[in-house]
MMTF fields as JSON, N, C-alpha, C and O atoms, coordinates in Angstrom:
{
  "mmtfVersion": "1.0.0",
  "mmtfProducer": "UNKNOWN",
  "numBonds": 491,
  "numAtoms": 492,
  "numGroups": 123,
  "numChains": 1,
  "numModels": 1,
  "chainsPerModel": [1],
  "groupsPerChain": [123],
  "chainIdList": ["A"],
  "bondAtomList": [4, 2, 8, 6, 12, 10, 16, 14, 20, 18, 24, 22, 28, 26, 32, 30, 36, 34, 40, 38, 44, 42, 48, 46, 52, 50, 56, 54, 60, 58, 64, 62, 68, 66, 72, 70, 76, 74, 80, 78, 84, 82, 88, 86, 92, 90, 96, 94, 100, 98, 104, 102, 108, 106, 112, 110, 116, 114, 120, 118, 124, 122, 128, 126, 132, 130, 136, 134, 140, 138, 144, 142, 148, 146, 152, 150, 156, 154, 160, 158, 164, 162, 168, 166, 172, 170, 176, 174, 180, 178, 184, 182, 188, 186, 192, 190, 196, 194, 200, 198, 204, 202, 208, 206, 212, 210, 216, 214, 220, 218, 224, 222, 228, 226, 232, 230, 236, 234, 240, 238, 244, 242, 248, 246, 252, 250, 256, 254, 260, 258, 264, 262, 268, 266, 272, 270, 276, 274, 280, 278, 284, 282, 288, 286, 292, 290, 296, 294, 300, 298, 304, 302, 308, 306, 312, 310, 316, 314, 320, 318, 324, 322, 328, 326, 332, 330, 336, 334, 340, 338, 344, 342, 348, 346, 352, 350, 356, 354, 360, 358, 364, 362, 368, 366, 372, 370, 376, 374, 380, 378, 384, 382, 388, 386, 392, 390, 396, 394, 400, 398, 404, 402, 408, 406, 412, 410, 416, 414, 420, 418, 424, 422, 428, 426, 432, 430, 436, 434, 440, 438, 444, 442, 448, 446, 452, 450, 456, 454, 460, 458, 464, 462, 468, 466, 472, 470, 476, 474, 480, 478, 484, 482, 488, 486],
  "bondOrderList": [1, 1, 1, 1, 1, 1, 1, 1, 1, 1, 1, 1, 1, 1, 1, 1, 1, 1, 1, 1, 1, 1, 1, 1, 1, 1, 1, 1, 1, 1, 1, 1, 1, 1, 1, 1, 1, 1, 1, 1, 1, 1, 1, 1, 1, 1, 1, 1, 1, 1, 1, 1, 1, 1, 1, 1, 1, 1, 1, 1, 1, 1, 1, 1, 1, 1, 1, 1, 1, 1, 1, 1, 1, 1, 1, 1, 1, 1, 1, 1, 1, 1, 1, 1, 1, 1, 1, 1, 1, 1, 1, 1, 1, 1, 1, 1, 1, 1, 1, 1, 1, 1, 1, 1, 1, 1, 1, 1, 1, 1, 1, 1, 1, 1, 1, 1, 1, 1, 1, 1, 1, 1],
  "groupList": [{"groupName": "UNK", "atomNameList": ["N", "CA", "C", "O"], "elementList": ["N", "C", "C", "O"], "formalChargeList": [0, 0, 0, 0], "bondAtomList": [1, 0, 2, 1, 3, 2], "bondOrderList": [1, 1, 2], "singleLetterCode": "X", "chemCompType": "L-PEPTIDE LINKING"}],
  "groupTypeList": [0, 0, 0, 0, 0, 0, 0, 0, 0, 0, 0, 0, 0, 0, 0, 0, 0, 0, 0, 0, 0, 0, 0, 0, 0, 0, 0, 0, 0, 0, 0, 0, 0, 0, 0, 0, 0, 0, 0, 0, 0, 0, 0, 0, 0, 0, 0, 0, 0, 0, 0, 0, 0, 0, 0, 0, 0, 0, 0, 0, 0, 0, 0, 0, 0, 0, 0, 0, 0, 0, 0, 0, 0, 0, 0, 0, 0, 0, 0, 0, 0, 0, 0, 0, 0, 0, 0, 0, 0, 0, 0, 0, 0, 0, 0, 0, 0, 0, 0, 0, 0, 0, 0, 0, 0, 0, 0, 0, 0, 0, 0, 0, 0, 0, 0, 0, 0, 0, 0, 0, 0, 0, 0],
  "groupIdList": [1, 2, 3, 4, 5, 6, 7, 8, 9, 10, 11, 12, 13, 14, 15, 16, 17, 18, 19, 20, 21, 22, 23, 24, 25, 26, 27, 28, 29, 30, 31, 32, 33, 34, 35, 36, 37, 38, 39, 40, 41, 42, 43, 44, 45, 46, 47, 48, 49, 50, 51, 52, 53, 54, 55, 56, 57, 58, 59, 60, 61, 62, 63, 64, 65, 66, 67, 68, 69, 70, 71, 72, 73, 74, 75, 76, 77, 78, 79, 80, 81, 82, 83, 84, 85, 86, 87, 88, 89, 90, 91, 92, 93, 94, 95, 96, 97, 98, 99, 100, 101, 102, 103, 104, 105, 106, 107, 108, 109, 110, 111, 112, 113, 114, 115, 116, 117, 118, 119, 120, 121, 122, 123],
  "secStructList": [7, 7, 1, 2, 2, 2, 2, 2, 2, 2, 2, 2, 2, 2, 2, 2, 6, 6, 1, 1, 6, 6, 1, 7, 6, 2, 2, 2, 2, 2, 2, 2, 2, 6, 2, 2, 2, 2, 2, 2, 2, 2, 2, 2, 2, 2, 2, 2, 2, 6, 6, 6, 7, 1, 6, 6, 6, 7, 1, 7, 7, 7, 2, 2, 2, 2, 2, 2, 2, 2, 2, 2, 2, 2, 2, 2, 2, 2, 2, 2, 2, 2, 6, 6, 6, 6, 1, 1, 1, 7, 2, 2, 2, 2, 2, 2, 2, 2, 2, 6, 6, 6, 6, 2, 2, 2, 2, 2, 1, 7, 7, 7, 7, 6, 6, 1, 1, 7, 7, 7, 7, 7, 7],
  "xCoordList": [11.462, 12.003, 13.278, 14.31, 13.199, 14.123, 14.883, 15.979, 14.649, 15.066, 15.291, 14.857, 16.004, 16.069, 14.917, 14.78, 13.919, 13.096, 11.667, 10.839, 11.715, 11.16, 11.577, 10.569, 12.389, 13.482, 13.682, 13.923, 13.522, 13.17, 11.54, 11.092, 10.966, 9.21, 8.851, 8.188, 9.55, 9.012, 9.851, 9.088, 10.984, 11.54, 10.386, 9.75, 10.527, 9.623, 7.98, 7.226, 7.727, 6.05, 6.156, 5.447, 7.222, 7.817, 8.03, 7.669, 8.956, 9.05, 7.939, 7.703, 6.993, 5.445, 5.222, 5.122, 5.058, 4.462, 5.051, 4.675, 6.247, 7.108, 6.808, 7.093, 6.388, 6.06, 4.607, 4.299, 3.69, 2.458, 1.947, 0.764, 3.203, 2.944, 1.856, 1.072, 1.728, 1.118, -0.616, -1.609, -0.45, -1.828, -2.677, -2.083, -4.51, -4.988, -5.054, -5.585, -4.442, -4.215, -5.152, -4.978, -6.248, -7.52, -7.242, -7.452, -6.792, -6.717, -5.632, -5.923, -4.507, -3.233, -3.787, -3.593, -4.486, -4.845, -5.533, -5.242, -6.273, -7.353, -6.358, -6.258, -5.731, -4.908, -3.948, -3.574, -3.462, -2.782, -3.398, -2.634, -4.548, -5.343, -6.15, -6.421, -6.441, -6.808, -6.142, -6.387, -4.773, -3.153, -3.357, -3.096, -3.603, -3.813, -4.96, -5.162, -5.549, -6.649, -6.224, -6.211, -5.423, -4.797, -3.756, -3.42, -3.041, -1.931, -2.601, -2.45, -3.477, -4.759, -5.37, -5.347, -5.778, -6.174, -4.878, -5.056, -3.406, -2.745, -2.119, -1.591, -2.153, -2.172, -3.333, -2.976, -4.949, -5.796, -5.223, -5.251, -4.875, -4.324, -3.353, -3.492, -2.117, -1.188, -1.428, -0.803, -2.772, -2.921, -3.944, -4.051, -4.861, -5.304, -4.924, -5.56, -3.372, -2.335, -1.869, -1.585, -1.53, -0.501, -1.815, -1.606, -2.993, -3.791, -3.893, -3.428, -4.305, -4.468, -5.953, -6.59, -6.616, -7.917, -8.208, -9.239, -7.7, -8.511, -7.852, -6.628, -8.577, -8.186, -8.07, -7.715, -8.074, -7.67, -6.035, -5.275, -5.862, -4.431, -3.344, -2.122, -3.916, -3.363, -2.69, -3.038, -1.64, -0.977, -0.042, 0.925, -0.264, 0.586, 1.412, 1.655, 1.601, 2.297, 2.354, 1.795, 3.369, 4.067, 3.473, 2.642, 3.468, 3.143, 4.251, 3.827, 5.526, 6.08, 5.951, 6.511, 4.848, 4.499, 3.854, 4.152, 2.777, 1.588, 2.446, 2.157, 2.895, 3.797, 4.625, 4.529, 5.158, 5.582, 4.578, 4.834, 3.23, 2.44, 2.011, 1.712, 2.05, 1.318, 1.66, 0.893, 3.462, 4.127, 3.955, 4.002, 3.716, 3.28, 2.455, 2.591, 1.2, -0.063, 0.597, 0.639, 0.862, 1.537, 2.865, 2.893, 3.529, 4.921, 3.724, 4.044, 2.313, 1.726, 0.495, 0.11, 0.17, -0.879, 0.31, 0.008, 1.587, 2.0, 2.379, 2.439, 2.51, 3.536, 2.387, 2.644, 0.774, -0.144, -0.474, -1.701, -0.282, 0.013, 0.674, 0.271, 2.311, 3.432, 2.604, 2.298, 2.047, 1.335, 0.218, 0.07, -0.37, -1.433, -0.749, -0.953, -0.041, 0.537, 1.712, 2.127, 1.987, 2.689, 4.61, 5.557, 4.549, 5.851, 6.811, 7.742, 6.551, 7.492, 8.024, 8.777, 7.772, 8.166, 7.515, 7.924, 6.087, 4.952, 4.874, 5.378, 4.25, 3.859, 4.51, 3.835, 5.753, 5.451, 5.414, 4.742, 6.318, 5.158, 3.789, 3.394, 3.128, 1.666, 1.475, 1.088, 1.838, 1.448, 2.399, 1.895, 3.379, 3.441, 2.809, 2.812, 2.13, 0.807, -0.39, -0.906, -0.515, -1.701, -1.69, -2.551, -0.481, -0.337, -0.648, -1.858, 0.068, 0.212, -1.141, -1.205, -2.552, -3.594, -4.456, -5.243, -3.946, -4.649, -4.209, -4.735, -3.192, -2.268, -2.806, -3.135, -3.063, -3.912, -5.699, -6.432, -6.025, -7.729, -7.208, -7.84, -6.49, -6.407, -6.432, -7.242, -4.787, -5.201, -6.215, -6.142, -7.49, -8.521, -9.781, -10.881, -9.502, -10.198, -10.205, -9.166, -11.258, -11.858, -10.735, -10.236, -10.348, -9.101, -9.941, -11.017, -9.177, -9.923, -9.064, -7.84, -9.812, -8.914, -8.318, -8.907, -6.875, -5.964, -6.316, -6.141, -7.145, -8.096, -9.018, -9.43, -9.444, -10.742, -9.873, -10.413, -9.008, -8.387, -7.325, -6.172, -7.917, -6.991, -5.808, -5.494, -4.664, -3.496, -3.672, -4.759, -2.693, -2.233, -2.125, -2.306, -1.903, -2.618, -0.882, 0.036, -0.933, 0.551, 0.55, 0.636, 0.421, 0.126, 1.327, 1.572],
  "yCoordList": [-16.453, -15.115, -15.206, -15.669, -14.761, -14.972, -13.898, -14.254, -12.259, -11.247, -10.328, -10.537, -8.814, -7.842, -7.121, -6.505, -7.267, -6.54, -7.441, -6.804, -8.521, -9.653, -9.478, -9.342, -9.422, -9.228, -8.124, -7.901, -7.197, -5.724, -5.097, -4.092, -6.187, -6.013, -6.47, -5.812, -8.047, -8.611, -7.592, -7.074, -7.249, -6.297, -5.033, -4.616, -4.83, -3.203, -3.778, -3.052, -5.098, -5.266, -5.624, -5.287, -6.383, -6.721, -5.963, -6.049, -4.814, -3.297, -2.727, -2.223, -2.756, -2.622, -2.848, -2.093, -4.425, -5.381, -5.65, -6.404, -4.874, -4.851, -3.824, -4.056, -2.78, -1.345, -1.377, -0.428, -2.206, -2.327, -3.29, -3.421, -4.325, -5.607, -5.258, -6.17, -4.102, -4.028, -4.064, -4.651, -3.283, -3.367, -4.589, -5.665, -4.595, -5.943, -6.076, -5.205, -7.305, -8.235, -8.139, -8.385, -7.612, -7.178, -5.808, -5.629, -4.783, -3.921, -3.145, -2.138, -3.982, -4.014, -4.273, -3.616, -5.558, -5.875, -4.864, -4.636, -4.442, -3.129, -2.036, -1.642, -1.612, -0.744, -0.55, 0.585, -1.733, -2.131, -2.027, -1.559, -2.314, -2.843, -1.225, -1.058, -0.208, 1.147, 2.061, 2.991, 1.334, 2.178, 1.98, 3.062, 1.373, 1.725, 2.339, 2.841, 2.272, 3.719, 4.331, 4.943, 5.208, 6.565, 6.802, 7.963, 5.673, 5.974, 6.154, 7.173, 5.263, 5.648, 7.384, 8.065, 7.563, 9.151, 9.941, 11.154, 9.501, 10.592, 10.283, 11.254, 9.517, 9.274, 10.134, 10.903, 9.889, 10.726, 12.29, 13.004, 12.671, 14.164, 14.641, 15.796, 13.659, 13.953, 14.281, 15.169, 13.394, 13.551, 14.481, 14.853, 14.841, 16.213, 17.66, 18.658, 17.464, 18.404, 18.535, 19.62, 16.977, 17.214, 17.312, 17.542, 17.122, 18.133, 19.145, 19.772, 19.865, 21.361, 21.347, 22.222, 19.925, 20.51, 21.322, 21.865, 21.843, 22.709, 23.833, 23.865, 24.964, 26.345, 26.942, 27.991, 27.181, 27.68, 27.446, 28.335, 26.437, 25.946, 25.668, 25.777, 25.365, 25.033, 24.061, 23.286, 23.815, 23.071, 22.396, 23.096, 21.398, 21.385, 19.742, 19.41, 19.331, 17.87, 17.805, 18.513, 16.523, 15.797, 14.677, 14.447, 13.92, 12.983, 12.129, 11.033, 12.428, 11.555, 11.43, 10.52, 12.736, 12.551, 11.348, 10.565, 11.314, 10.553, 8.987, 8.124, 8.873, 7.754, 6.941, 5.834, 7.843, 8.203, 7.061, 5.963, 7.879, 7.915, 6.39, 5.763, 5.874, 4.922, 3.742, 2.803, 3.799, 3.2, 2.789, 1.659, 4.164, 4.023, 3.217, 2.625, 2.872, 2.526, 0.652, -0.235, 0.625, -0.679, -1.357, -2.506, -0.709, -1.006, -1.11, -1.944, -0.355, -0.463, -2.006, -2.702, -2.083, -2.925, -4.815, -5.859, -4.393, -5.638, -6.343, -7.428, -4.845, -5.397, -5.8, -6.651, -4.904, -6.067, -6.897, -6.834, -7.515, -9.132, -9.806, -10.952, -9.344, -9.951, -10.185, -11.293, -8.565, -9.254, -10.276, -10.65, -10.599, -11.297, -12.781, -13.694, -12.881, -13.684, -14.854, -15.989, -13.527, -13.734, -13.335, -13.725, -12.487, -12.207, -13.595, -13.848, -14.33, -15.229, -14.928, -15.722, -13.942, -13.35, -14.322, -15.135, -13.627, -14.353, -13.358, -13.527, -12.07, -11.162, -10.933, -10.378, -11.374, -10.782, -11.985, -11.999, -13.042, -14.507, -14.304, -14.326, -14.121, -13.699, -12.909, -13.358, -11.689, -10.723, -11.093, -10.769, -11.595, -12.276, -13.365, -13.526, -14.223, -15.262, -14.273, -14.27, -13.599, -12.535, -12.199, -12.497, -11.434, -10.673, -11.711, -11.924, -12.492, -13.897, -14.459, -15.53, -14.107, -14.73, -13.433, -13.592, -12.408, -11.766, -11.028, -10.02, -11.769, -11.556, -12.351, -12.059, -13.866, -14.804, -14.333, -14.692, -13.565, -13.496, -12.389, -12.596, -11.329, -10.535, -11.064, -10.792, -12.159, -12.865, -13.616, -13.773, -14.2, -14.597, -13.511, -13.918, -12.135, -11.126, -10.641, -10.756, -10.037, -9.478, -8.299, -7.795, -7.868, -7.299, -5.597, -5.331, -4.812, -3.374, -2.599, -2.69, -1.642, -0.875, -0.008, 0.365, 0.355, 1.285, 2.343, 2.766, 3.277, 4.912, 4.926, 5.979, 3.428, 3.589, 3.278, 2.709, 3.612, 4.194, 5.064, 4.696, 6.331, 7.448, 7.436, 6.547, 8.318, 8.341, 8.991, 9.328, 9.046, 10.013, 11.219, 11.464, 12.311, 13.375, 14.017, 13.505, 15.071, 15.459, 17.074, 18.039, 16.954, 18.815, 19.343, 20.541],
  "zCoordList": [3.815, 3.729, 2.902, 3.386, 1.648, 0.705, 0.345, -0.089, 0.366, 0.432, 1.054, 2.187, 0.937, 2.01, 2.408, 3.465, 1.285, 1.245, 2.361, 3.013, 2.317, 3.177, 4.435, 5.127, 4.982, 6.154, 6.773, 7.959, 5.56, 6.567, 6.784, 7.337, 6.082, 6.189, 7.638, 8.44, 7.902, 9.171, 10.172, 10.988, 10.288, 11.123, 11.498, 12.466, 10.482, 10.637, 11.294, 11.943, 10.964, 11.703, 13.198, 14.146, 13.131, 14.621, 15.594, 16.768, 14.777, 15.999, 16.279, 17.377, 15.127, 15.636, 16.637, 17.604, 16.522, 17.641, 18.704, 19.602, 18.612, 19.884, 20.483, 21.658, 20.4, 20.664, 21.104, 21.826, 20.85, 21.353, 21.938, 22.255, 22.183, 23.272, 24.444, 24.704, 25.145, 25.995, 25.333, 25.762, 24.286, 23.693, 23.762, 23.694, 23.938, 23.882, 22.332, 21.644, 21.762, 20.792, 19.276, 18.082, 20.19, 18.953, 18.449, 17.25, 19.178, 19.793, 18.243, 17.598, 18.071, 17.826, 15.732, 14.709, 16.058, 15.041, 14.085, 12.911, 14.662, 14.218, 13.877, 12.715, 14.71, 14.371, 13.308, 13.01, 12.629, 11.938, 10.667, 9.823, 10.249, 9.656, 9.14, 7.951, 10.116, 9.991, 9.359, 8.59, 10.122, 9.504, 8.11, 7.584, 7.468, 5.474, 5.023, 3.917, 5.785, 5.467, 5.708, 4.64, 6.668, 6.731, 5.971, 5.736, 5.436, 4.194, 3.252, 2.577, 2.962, 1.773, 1.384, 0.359, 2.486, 2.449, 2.594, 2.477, 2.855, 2.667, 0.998, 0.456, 0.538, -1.147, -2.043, -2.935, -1.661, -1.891, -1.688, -2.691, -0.85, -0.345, -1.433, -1.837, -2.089, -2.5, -3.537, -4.117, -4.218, -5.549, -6.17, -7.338, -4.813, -4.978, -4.967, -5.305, -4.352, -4.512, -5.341, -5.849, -5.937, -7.663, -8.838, -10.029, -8.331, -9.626, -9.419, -10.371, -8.579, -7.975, -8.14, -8.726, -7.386, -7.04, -6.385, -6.781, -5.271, -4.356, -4.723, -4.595, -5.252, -5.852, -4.901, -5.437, -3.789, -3.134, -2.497, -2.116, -2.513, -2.32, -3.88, -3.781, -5.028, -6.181, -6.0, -5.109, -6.695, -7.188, -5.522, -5.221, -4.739, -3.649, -3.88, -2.72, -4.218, -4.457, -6.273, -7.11, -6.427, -7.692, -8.007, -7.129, -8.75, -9.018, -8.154, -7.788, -7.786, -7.443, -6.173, -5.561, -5.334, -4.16, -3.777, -2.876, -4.728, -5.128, -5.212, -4.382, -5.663, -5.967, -4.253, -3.724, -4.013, -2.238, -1.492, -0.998, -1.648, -0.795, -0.732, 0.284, -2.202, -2.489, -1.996, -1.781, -1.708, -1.537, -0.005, 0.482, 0.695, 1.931, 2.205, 3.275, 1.263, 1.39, 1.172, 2.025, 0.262, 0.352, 1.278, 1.717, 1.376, 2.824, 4.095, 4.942, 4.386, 5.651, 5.617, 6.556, 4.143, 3.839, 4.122, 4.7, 3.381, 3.353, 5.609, 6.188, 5.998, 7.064, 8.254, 9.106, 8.191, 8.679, 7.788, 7.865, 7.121, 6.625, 7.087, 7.287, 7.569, 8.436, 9.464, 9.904, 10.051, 11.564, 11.962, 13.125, 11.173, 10.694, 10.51, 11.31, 9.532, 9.735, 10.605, 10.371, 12.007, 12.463, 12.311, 12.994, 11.207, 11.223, 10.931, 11.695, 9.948, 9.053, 7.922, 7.359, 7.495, 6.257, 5.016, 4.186, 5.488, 4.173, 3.372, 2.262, 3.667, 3.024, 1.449, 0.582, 1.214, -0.14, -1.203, -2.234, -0.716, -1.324, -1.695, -2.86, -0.767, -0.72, -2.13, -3.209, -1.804, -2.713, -4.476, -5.551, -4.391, -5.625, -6.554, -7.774, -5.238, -5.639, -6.379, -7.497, -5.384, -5.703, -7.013, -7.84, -7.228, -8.533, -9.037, -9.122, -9.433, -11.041, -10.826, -11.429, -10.051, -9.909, -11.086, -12.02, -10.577, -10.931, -12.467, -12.937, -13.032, -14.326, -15.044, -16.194, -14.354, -15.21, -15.391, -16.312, -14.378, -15.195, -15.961, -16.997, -16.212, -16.57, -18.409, -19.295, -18.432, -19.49, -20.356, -21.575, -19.26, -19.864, -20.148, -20.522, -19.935, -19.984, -21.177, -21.829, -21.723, -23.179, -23.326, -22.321, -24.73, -24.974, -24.99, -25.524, -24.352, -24.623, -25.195, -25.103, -25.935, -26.796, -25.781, -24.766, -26.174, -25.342, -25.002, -23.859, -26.351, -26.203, -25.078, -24.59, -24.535, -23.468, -21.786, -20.838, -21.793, -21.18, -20.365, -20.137, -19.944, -19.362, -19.123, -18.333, -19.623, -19.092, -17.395, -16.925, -16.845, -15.93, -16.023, -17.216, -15.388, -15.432, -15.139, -14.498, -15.76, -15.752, -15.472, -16.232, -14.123, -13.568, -14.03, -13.883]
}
């Protein structure tokens, strides 16, 4: 655990797991683990707001909602990793391995032209 951001990850999974000690153990796990699907669909939500799919509602979120949300989706995905891991402050080691794993196939990957793919969508 090398940063604040490490340190306030295992904190925040801990108060979790401090808050559901009574829970059975599987129980806790699952839950944790569900919890980013529901940040997931409230990211989906945000960004169907900041297009204004549903005409009946229009335009209801920003992109920077969307952005928010996503963040959510990742602060909940990394901190069951802490729990999973036990709360040593792995999680973002982890996810920096991850990235540079996935930077290197990226590098051995066929070059695509920039036009074949979409910007962001700017309601």
């Amino acid at each position: 655990m090398t940063s604040d951001a490490a340190r306030d990850l295992v904190a925040i999974s801990a108060w979790l797991d401090a808050h559901n000690g009574t829970r059975d153990p599987e129980a806790i796990t699952w839950a944790r683990i569900a919890k980013v699907s529901e940040e997931h669909g409230e990211a989906v939500a945000a960004f169907i707001g900041a297009t204004g799919q549903n005409p009946r509602k229009g335009v209801t979120h920003t992109l920077d909602d969307v952005v928010d949300e996503l963040l959510d989706v990742a602060v909940t995905a990394l901190g069951a990793v802490e729990h999973l891991r036990g709360n040593r402050g792995e999680a973002l080691d982890l996810l920096a391995a991850k990235i540079a794993r996935v930077a290197d196939r990226t590098r051995h990957a066929p070059a695509v032209s920039p036009t074949a793919h979409p910007t962001a969508p700017t309601p």
